[in-house]
Legacy VTK file of the C-alpha trace (Angstrom):
# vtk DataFile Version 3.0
C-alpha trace
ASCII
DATASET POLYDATA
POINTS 66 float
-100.444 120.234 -24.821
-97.575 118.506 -25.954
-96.226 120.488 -28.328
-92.975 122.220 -26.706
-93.638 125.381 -28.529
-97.046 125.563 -26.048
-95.731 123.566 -22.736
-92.778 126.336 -22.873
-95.110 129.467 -23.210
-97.519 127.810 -20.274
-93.542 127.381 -18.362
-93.244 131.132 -18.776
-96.805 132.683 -18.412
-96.797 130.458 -15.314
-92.979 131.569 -13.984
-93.842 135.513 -14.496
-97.432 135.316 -12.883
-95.124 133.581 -9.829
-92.621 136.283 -9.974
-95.070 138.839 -9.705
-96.972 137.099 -6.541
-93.505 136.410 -4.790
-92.595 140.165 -5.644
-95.511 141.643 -4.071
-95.670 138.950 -0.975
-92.040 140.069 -0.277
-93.157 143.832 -0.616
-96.052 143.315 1.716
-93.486 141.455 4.248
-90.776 144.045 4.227
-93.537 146.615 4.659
-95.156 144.420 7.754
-92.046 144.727 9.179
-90.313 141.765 8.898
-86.360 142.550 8.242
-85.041 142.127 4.583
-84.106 138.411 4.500
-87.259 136.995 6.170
-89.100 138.863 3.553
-86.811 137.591 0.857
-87.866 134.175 2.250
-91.353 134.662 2.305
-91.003 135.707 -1.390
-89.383 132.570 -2.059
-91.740 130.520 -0.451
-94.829 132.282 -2.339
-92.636 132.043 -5.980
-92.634 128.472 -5.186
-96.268 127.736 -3.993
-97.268 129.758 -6.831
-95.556 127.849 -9.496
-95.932 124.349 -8.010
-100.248 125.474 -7.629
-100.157 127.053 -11.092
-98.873 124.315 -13.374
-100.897 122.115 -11.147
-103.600 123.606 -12.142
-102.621 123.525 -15.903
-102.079 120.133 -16.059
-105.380 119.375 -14.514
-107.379 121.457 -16.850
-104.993 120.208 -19.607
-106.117 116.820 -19.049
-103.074 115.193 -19.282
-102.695 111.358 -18.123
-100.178 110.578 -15.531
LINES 1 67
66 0 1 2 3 4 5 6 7 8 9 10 11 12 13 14 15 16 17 18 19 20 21 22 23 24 25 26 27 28 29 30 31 32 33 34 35 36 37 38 39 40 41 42 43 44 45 46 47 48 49 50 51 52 53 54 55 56 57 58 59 60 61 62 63 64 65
């Protein structure tokens, strides 16, 4: 994993799976009723759990040394 060529595809697989979870958390918000910028905020929130869990989780099944 430490060719740049892989650790940047990994950077955008993870970044678009994140978009599409903070897209649909937003969705789900606005539609729970929540007003517009709370579930703009909740979609922000779940992009960034999402991304911080997901190359978490790469890195751990990469194997990489701290």
């Amino acid at each position: 994993m430490t060719d740049p060529t892989v650790r940047g595809l990994w950077l955008a697989i993870a970044t678009l799976t994140a978009g599409i979870i903070a897209a649909t958390a937003g969705l789900l918000a606005w539609a729970g009723g929540m007003n517009p910028p709370t579930a703009i905020l909740t979609g922000g929130g779940a992009f960034a759990s999402a991304l911080l869990l997901i190359l978490t989780a790469v890195r751990f099944t990469a194997g990489e040394p701290e």
